[in-house]
C-alpha positions in Angstrom: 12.0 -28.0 31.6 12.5 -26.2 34.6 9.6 -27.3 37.6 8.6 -26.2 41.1 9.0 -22.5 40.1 5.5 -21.2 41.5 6.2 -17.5 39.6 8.6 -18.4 37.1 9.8 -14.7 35.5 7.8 -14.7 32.0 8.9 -13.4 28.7 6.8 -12.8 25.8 8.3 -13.7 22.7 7.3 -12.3 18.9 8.7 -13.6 15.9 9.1 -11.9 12.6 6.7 -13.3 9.6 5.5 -10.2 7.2 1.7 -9.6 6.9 1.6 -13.1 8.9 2.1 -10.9 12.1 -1.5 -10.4 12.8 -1.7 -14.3 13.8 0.0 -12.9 16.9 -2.4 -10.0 17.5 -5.2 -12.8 17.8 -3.1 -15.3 19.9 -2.0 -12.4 21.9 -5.6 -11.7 23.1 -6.3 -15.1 24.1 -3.5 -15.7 26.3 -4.4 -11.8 27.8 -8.1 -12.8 28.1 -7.0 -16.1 30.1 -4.9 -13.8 32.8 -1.3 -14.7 31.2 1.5 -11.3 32.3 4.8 -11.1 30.9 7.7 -9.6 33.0 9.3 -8.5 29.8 8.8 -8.6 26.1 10.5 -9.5 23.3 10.0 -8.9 19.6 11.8 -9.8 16.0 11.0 -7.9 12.7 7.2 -7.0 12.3 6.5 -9.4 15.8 9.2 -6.2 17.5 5.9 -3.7 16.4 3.5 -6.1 18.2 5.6 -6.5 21.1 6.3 -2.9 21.6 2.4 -1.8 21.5 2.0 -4.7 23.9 5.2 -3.6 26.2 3.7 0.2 26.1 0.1 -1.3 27.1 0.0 -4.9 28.6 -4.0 -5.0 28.7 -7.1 -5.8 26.6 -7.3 -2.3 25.6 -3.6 -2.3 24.5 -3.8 -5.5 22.5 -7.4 -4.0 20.7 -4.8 -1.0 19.4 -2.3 -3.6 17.9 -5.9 -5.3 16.3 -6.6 -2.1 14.7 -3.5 -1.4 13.5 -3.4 -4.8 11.2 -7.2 -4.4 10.5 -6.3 -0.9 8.8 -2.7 -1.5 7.3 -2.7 -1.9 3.2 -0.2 -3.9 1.3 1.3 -0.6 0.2 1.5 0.9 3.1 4.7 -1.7 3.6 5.4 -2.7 0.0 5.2 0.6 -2.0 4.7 -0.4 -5.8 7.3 1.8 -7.0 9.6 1.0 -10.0 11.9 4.1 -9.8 13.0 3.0 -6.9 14.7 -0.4 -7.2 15.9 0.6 -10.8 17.7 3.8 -8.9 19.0 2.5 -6.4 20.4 -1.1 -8.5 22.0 1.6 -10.9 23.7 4.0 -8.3 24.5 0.4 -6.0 22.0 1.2 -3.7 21.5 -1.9 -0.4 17.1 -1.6 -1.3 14.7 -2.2 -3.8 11.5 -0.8 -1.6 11.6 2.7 -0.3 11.0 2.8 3.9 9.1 6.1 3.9 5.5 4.4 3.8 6.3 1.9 6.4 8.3 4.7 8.8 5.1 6.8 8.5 2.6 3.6 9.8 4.8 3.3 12.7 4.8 6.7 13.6 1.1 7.3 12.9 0.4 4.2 15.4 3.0 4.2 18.4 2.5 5.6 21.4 5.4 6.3 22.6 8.8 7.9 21.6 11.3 6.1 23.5 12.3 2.2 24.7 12.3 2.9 28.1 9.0 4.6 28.4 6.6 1.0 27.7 5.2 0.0 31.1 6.8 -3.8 30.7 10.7 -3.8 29.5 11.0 -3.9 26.1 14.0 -5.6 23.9 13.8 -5.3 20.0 15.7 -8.1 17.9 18.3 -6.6 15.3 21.1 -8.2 13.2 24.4 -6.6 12.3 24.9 -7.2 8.5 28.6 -6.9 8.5 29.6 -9.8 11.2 25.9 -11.5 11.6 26.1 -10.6 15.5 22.8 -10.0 17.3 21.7 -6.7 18.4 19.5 -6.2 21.0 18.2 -2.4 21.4 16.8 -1.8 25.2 17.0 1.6 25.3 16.6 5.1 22.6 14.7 6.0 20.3 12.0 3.4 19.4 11.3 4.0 15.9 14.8 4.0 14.9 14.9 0.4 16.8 11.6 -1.2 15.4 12.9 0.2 11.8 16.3 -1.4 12.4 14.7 -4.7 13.1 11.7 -5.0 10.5 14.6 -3.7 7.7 14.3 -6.4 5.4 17.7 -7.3 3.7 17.5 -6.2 0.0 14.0 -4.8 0.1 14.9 -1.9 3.1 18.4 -0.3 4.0 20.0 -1.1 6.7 20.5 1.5 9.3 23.5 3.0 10.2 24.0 3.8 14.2 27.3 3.4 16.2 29.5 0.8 14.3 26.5 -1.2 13.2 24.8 -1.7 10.0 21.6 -3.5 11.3 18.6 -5.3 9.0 16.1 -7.8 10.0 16.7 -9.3 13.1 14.9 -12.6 11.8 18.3 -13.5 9.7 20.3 -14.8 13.2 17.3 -14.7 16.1 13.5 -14.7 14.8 12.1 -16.3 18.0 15.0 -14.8 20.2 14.5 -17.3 23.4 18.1 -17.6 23.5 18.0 -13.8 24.4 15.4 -14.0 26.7 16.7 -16.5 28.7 19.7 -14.3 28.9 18.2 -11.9 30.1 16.8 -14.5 33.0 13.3 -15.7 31.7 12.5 -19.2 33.5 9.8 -19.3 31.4 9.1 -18.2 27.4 5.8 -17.8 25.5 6.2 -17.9 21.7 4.0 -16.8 19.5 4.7 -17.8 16.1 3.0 -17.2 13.0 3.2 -20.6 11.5 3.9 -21.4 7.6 1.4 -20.8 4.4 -0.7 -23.3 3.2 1.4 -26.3 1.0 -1.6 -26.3 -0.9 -0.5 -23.5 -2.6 2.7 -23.1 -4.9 4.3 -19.9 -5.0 3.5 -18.0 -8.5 6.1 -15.2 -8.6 10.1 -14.8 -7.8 8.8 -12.7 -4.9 6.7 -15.8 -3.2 9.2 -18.1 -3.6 11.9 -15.7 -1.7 9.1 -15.1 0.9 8.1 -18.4 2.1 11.9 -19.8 1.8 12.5 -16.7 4.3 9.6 -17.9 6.6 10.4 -21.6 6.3 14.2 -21.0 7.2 12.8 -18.8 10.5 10.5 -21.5 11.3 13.5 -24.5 11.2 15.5 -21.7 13.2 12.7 -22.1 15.6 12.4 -25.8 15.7 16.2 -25.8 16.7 15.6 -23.3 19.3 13.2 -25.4 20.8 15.0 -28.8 21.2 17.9 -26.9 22.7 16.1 -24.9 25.8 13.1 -28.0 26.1 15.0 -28.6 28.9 16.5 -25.5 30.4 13.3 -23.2 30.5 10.2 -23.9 30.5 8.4 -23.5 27.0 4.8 -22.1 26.0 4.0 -22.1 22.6 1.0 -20.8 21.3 0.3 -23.0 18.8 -0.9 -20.6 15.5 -3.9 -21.7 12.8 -3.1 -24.7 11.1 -1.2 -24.1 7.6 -3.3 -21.0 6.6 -3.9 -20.1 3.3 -2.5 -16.5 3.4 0.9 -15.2 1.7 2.9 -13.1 4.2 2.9 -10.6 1.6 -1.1 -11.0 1.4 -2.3 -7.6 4.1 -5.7 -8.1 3.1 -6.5 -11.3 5.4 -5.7 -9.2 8.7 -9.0 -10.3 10.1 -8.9 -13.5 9.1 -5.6 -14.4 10.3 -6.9 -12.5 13.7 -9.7 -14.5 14.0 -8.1 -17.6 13.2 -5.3 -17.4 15.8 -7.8 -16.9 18.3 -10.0 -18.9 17.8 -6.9 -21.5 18.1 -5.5 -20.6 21.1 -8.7 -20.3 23.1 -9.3 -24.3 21.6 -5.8 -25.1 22.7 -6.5 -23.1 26.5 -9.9 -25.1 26.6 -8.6 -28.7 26.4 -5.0 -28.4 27.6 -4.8 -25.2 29.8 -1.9 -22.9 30.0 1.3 -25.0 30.5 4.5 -26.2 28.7 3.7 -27.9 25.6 7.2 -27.8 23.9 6.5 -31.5 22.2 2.6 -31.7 21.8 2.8 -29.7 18.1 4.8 -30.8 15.3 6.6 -27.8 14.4 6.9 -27.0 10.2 10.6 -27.2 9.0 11.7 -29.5 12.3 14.7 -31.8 11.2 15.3 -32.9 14.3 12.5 -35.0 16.0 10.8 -36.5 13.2 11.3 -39.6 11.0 13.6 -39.3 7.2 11.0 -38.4 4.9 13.0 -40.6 2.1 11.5 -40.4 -1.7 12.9 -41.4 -4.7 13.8 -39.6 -7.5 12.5 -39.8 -10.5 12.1 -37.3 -13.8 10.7 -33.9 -12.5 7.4 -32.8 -14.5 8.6 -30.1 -17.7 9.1 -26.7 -16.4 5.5 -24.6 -17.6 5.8 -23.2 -20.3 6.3 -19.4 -21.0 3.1 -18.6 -22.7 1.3 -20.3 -19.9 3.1 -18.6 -16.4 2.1 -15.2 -18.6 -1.2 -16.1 -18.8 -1.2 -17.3 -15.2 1.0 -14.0 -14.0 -1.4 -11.9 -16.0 -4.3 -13.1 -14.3 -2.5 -13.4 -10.8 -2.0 -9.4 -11.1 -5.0 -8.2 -12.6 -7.1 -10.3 -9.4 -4.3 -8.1 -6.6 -5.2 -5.3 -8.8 -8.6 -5.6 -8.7 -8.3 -6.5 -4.8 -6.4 -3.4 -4.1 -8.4 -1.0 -6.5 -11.4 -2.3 -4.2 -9.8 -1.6 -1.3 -9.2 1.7 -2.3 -12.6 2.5 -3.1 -13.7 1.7 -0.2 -11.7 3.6 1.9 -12.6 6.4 0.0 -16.0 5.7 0.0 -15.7 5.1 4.3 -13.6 8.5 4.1 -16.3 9.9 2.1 -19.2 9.2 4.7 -17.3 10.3 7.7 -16.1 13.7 6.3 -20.4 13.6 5.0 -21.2 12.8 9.1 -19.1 15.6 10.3 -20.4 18.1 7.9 -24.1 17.1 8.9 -23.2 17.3 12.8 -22.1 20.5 12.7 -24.7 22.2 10.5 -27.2 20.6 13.0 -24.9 22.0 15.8 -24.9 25.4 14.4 -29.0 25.3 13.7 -29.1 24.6 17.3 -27.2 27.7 17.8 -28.9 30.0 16.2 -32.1 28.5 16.9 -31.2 28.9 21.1 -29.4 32.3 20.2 -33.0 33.3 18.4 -34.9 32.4 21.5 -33.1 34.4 24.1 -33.5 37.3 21.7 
């Protein structure tokens, strides 16, 4: 770790972790609440939308608009449930089984801005060219073309075309890119990651399974990351909710996940202060640092039988169903009173017209 650097240049770093993202949201406002400024910002799949709101607005008011954002997002407006759409494309050798439209809509809807070089704080999205694996690094142009370049999830979204690059997620070669920031001359980096889900927990669809191998393989990426520049930069990690019980394909918890992150990192500022802290967490998925975990092996317990995962599938669907049909509702029903609130404010507003239009008569 670099020392004796009194205003060390400071990157914020976001990672890449689904629904997970709104652990950074929280984190974010702690560190912003305790005086913490980034020189420039750098963001990875859904952690590139954080960053960018942050980049275009580095104050509490800025990091309240990235809050609301998660507080209002619905599972479908990312994940569509749509079965034309894998079938068609799997038929006609299409590169996605989830169409983009919903999630390019949410990003326009929210972001403030149009291009990369209009944020107040320099802003670098993560991307990864599918065809050779390099990293790409947008800096400049159009930002929603960037931030959908890097939250294209390989299989589920296309990839987008531009120049000679076919870019997707930019979590398959960089999630937390510190490399890149200390590239780009950061002396020191603050990560924000998003942690793993709870172990207590085991995955009950194809879909789970492929989502938390995904985070865990992000999160060893990380672990890496960190032994190797321990010693070149100096290293702030914000260290994220212990082992929470949300699946990053879960966009109901926002709030929870919010809270929970910062509640954690204004703990972690309270006892230890802001400072380097690259050993004082075990990090999930590190197989560097900590001791063989040897077992035996022995005969695995039977595979569940078919009659059973139906019954468990069945009842695992109808409870999302049940928590997205409620969700619905009561949007609706908020809609519903708001549209009611407007209508009563202006009828009052127009009795108050005529009523002061009466008098001067």
């Amino acid at each position: 770790m670099k020392e004796g650097i009194s205003n060390p240049k400071t990157a914020f770093v976001f990672s890449g972790g689904a629904s997970l993202g709104a652990v950074e949201a929280g984190a974010l406002k702690a560190i912003v609440e305790y005086g913490v400024q980034a020189d420039m910002v750098l963001g990875t799949s859904v952690g590139s939308l954080n960053g960018a709101m942050y980049a275009f607005n580095p104050t509490l008011a800025g990091v309240k608009s990235i809050e609301d954002v998660w507080l209002n997002i619905k599972v479908w407006n990312v994940f569509p449930p749509s079965p034309f759409t894998p079938v068609f494309n799997i038929t006609t050798y299409g590169l996605n089984l989830i169409s983009p439209k919903n999630l390019r809509k949410v990003i326009i809807e929210n972001l403030p801005f149009t291009r990369l070089e209009e944020t107040k704080l320099p802003l670098y999205i993560i991307g990864t060219d599918i065809k050779c694996g390099q990293e790409v690094v947008f800096n400049k142009g159009l930002a929603l073309e960037a931030l959908m370049s890097s939250v294209a999830i390989p299989g589920a979204f296309p990839p987008q075309r531009m120049h000679d690059y076919s870019i997707v997620d930019g979590g398959i070669v960089n999630n937390a890119p510190i490399s890149t920031a200390v590239r780009l001359g950061a002396e020191r980096v603050v990560i924000f990651p998003i942690g793993v889900p709870s172990s207590d927990q085991e995955p009950k669809t194809v879909a789970e399974v492929l989502i938390r191998s995904f985070i865990y393989l992000l999160n060893r990426q990380l672990s890496t990351d960190i032994q190797l520049y321990k010693d070149k930069v100096e290293l702030v990690i914000i260290p994220p909710p212990d082992c929470i019980d949300v699946g990053p394909h879960d966009f109901s918890k926002s709030k929870f996940l919010i809270d929970e992150s910062y509640a954690k990192a204004k703990e972690w500022l309270k006892n230890d202060g802001f400072s380097a802290n690259p050993d004082a967490h075990p990090h999930p998925c590190d197989v560097h640092t900590p001791p063989l975990n040897l077992i035996e092996a022995v005969i695995p317990k039977p595979e569940t039988k078919a009659t059973t995962r139906v019954k468990e599938g069945f009842k695992h669907s109808t409870r999302d169903l049940k928590k997205s049909l409620d969700e619905k509702a009561d949007e609706i029903y908020t809609g519903l009173v708001k549209t009611s609130d407007e209508i009563k404010e202006k009828l009052f507003k127009k009795k108050k017209e005529e009523k002061s239009h009466d008098e001067k008569e």
